[in-house]
C-alpha positions in Angstrom: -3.4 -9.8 62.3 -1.8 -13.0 60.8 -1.5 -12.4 56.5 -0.2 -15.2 55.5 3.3 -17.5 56.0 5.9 -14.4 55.2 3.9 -11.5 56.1 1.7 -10.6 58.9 0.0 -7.4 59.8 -0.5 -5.3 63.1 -3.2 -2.4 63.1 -2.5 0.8 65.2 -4.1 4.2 66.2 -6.3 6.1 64.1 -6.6 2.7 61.5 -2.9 2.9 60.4 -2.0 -0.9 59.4 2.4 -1.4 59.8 3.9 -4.3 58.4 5.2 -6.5 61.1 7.0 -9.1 59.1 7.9 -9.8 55.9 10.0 -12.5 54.8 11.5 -13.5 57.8 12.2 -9.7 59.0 10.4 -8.4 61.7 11.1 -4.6 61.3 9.0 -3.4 64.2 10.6 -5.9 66.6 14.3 -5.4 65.1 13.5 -1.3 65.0 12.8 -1.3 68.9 16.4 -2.0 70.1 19.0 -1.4 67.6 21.8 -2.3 69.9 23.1 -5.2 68.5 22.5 -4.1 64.7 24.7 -1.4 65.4 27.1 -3.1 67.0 27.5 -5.4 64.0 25.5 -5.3 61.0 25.8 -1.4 60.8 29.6 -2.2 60.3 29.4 -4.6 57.6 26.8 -2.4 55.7 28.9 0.6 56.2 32.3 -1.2 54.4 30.4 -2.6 51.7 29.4 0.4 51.0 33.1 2.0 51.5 34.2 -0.7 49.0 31.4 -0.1 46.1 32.1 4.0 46.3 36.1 2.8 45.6 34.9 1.2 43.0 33.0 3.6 41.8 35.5 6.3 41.9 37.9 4.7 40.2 35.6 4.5 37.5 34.9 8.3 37.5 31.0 7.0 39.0 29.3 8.9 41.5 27.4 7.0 44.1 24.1 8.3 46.2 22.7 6.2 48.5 18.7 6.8 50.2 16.9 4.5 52.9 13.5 4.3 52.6 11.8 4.7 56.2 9.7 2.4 57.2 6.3 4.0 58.1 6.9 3.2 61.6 10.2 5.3 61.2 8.4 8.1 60.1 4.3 8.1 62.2 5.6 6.6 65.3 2.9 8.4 66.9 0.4 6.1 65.5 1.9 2.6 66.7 0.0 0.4 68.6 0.2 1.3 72.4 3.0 -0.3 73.9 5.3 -0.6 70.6 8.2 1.7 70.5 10.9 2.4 68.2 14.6 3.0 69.1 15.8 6.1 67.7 17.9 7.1 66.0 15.9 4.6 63.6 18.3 2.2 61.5 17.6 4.3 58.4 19.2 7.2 60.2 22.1 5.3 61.7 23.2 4.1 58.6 22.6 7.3 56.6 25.1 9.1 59.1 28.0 6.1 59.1 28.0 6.4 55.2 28.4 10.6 55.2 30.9 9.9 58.0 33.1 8.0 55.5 32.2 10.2 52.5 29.5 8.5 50.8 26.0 11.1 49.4 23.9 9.4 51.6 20.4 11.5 51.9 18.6 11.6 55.3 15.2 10.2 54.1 13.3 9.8 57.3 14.8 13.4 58.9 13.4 14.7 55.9 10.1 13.1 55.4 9.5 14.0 59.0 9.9 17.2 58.7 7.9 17.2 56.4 4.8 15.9 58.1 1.7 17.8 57.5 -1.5 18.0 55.6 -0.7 15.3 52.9 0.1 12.0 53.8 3.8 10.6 53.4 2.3 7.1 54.0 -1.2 5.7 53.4 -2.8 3.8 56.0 -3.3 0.7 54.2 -0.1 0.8 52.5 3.6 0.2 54.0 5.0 2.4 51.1 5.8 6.2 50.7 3.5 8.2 48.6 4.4 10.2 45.3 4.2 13.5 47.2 6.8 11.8 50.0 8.7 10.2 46.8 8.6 13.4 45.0 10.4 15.3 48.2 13.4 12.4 48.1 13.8 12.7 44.7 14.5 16.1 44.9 17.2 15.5 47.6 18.7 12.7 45.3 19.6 15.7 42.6 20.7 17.6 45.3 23.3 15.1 46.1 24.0 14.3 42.9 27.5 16.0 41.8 27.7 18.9 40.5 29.0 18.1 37.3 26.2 16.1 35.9 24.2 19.3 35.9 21.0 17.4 36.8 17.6 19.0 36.8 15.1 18.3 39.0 11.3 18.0 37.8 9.5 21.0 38.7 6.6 20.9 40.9 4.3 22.4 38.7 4.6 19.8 36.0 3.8 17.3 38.5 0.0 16.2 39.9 -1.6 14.1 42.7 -4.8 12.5 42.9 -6.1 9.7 45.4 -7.8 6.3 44.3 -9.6 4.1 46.2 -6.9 0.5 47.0 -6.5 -2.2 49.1 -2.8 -1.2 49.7 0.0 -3.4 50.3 -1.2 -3.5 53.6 -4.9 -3.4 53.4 -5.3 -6.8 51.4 -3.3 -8.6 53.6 -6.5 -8.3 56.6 -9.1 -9.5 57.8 -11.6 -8.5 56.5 -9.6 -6.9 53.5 -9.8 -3.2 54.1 -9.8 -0.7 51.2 -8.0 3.1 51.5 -6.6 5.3 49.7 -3.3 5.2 47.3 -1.6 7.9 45.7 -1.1 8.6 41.7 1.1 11.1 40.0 0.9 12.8 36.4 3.4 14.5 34.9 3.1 16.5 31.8 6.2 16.7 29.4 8.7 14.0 27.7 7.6 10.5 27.2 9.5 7.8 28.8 10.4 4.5 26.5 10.8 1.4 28.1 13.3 -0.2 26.2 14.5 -3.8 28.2 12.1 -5.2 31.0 12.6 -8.4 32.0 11.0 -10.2 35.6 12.7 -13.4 36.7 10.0 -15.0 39.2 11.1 -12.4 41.7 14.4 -13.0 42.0 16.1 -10.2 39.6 14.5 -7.4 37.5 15.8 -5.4 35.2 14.7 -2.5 33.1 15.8 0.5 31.0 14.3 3.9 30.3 14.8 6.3 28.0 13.7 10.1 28.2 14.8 12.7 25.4 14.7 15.4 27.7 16.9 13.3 30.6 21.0 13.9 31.2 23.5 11.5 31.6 23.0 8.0 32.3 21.9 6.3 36.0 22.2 2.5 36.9 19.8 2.2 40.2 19.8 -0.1 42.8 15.9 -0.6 43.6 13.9 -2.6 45.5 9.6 -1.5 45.9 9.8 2.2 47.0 11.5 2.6 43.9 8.1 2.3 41.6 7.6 5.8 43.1 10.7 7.4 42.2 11.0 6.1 38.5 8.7 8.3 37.4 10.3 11.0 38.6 14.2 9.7 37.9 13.1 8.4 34.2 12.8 11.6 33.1 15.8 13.3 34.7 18.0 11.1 32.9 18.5 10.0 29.1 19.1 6.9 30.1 17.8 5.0 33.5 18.6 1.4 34.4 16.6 -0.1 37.3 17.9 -3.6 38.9 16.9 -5.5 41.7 17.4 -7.1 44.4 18.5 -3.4 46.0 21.3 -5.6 48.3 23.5 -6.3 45.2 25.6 -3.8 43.5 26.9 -6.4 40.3 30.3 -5.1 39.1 30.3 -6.7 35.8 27.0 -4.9 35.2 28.5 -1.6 36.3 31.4 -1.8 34.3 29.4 -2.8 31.1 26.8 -0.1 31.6 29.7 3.2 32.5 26.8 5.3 34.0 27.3 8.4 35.7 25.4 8.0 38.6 24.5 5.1 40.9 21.7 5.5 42.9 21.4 2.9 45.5 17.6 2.6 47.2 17.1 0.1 49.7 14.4 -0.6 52.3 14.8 0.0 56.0 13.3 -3.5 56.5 15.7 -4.8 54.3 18.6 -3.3 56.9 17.8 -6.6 59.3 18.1 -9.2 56.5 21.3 -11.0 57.1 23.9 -9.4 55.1 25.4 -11.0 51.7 28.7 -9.8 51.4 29.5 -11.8 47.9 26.2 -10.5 46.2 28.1 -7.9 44.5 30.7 -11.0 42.6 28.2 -13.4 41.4 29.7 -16.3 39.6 27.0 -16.1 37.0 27.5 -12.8 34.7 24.8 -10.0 34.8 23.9 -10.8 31.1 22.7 -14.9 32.6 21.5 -13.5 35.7 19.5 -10.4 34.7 18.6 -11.1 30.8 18.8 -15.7 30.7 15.0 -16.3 31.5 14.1 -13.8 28.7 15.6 -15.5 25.5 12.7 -16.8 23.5 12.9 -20.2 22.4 11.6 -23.9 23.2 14.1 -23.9 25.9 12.7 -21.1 27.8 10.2 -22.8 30.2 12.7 -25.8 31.3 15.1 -23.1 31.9 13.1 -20.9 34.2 12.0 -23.8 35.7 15.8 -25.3 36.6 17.2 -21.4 37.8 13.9 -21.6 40.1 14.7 -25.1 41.5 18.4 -24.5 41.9 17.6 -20.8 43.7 15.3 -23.0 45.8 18.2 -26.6 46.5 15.3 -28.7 44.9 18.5 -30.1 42.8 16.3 -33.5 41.1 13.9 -31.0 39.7 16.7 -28.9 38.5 18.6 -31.6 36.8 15.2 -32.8 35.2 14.7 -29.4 34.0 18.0 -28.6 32.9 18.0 -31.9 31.3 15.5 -30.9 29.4 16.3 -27.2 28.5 19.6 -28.6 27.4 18.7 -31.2 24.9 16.6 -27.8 22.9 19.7 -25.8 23.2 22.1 -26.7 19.6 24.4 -23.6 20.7 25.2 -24.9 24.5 23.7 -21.2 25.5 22.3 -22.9 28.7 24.8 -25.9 29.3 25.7 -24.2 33.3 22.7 -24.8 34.0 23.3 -28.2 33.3 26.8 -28.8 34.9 25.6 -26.7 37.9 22.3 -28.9 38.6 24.8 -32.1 38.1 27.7 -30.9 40.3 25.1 -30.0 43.4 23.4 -33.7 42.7 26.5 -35.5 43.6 27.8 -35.8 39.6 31.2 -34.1 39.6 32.2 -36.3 36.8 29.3 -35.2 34.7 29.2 -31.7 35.7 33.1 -31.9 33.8 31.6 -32.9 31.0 29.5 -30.9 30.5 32.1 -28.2 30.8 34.7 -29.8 28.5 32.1 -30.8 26.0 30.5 -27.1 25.4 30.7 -25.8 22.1 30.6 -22.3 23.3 33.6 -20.5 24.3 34.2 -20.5 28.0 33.1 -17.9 30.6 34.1 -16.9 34.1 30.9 -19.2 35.6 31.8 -22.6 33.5 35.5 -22.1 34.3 34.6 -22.0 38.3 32.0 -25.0 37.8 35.0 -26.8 35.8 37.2 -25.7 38.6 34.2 -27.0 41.5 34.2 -30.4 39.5 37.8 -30.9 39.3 38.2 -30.4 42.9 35.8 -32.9 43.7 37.4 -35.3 41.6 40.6 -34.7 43.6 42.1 -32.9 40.8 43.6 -30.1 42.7 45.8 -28.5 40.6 43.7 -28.5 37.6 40.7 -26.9 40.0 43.0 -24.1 40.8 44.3 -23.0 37.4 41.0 -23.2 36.7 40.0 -20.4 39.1 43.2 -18.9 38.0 41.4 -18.5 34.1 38.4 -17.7 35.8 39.9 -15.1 37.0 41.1 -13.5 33.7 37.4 -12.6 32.7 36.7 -10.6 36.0 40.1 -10.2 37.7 38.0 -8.5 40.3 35.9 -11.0 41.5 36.0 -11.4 45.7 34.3 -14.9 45.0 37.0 -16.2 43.1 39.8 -14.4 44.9 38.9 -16.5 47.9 38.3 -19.4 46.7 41.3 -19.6 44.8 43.1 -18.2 47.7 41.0 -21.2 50.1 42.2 -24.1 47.8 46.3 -22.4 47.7 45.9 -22.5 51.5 44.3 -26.4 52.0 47.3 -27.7 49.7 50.0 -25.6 52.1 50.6 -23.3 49.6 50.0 -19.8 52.2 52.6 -17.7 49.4 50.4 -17.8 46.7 47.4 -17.9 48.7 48.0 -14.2 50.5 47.7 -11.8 47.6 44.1 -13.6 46.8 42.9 -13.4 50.5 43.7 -9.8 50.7 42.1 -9.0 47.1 38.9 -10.9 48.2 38.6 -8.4 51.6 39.2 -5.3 49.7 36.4 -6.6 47.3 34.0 -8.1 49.8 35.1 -6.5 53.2 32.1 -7.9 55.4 32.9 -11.8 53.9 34.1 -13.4 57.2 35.8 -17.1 55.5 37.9 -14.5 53.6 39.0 -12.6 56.3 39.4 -15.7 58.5 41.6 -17.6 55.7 43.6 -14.4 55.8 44.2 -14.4 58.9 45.1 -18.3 58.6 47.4 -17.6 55.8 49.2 -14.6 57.5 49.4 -17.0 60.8 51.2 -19.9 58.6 54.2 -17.3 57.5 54.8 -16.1 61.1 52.6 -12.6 60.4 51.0 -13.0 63.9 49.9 -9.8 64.6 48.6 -9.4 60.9 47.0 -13.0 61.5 45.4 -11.6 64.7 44.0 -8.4 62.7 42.5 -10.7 59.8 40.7 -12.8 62.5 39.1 -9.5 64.5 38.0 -7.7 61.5 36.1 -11.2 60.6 34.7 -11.3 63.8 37.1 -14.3 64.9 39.1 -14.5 67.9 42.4 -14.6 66.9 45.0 -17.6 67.0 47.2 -19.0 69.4 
């Protein structure tokens, strides 16, 4: 059943709708031969992960990680004849390479189907769990939780269910629209406070909850699946952040925040995107990407409109509207918008001066766009120690590690470009340029078998 451009529809036994594609993924076709998925993407998921949990340790954070089964991961049985799924499903595959390297991972989909009975885990019309299903993973998420926070879970008998009639996720999507049953939840005891929710056109969210009976404080990681967790985790915790897109882990963000817990949720669909291996090292800090669109001002439309156009490479429009967002801004709180929509239209020149001429004091994004500029110009050096200062604010950063290391290795300079290269794998270990200027860099001071490395752990065949 065709739902639309992104999304389409495919009905199965006893009326059960699954979601067939979304967004380009296609999760039954992808989930019936996992093959190649393992043989690559399951890799790069599993070091990203390895490399977030170091991170996290070292900051005394503890990390639990949950897939959230598809529905075909979990009623298989109810497919459409002829449509299988490989198993173990990708959910499960990953789940086990993360406890393999020490990561809390909890074994949704073993335990959801295990827990088939009576009441529904998934609605017919809908591709998400439902509150009772949520209710059993959020218990297993306190279980993994370390010991030391001394989490409680919600008791069942606070908790209650009732059904109400909806079109589902699913359900509005066909043809004719076909109306089910969804899930609610009450639960009796502190109030929750939503403190800071913001909605960027779907590209980030963020929100805060407080609870006065909650412990400790959690950042999550969330994509949809989440909404029936939070109510749940809003109240275990004094204080719970919720962010999305769940494929981005933002390091800034975690080091401003210090939470106690991370709790990362991501779809099982979301497994066959491609993977981003730089969404953790964002140019932009968390503070423009999460919070920008939600200052209030005369500014505020133009800008939403530019960060749309430039997510989107419309770069006219996004000059136009930065253009425009910029001439209400006195305190230059929006001038990257500006030099980023004139640097992608061909205007190095003026992207520089719009970097020079800010009145603001410099951050790690306008030094990189200075930097971007400079190098366009032909101004090398200057680009460089601009990357360099760029640096300074996030020495972390696996995007500007490389492409400082990149530009030390184009001018010749394979010394100083080394101890970037290898910072930028140990911060992004599935981003394949990095490892394959490594490998460049370690090949151009006679390293060959460290070259050769570099280049098969990017997925390169190594040098001559």
């Amino acid at each position: 059943m065709l739902a639309g451009s992104n999304l389409s529809v495919v009905e199965g036994r006893e009326g059960y709708l699954f979601l067939e594609r979304y967004d380009g993924a296609q999760p039954l076709q992808a989930g019936a031969d996992l093959t190649e998925w393992s043989r690559h993407t399951l890799a790069l998921l599993r070091e990203t992960f390895r490399a977030r949990q170091e991170r996290l340790s070292a900051r005394n954070i503890g990390l639990v990680v949950v897939v959230a089964p598809e529905k075909a991961s979990i009623y298989d049985e109810l497919l459409p004849e002829g449509c299988a799924q490989d198993r173990p499903s990708a959910a499960e595959r990953l789940t086990e390479a993360l406890r393999q390297i020490g990561i809390r991972a909890v074994d949704g989909a073993g335990l959801l189907r295990r827990a088939k009975g009576a009441v529904p885990l998934y609605y017919d019309v809908d591709s998400h769990w439902t509150n009772f299903a949520a209710y059993r993973v959020y218990r297993a998420l306190v279980a993994a939780a370390p010991a030391h926070l001394g989490l409680t879970p919600i008791p069942a008998e606070r908790i209650s269910y009732r059904d109400k009639p909806s079109f589902g996720d699913l359900g509005v999507h066909v043809s004719p629209e076909r109306k089910g049953l969804v899930q609610q939840t009450e639960i009796t005891g502190p109030d929750v406070e939503v403190t800071v929710e913001t909605f960027d056109d779907r590209e980030y969210n963020f929100q805060q909850h407080r609870c006065a009976g909650g412990r400790g404080r959690a950042l999550v990681v969330r994509d949809s699946f989440t909404s029936f967790l939070s109510p749940f985790l809003s109240r275990t915790f004094a204080e719970t952040t919720y962010i999305s897109p769940s494929n981005a882990l933002p390091d800034d963000l975690v080091a401003d925040l210090a939470p106690d817990l991370v709790i990362v949720q991501i779809a099982e669909r979301a497994l066959f995107y491609a993977p981003q291996p730089l969404s953790d090292w964002n140019l932009r800090s968390w503070r423009q990407t999460f919070l920008e669109t939600q200052i209030d001002g005369p500014a505020r439309r133009h800008t939403r409109r530019a960060r749309q156009a430039l997510r989107m490479g419309n770069w006219a429009e996004a000059l136009e509207a930065a253009q425009k967002a910029s001439a209400l801004d006195e305190d230059d709180h929006l001038v990257h918008n500006l030099a980023e929509a004139r640097l992608h239209s061909g205007d190095p020149a003026g992207a520089l001066a719009c970097c020079e001429d800010a009145t603001r004091p410099p951050d790690r994004f306008l030094l990189a766009l200075e930097g971007y500029a400079l190098w366009a110009l032909g101004r090398r050096d200057e680009a460089i120690g601009c990357m360099r200062r760029a640096l300074r604010h996030q020495p972390g950063n696996a995007h500007l590690q490389h492409q400082a290391g990149e530009w030390l290795l184009t001018m010749g300079h394979a010394t100083e470009a080394l101890p970037y290269l290898e910072a930028a794998v140990a911060g992004a270990p599935a981003h394949s340029p990095s490892w394959y200027h490594l490998g460049m860099a370690r090949h151009a001071l006679g390293d060959f078998a460290g070259s050769a490395e570099a280049f098969r752990a990017g997925g390169f065949e190594a040098a001559d």
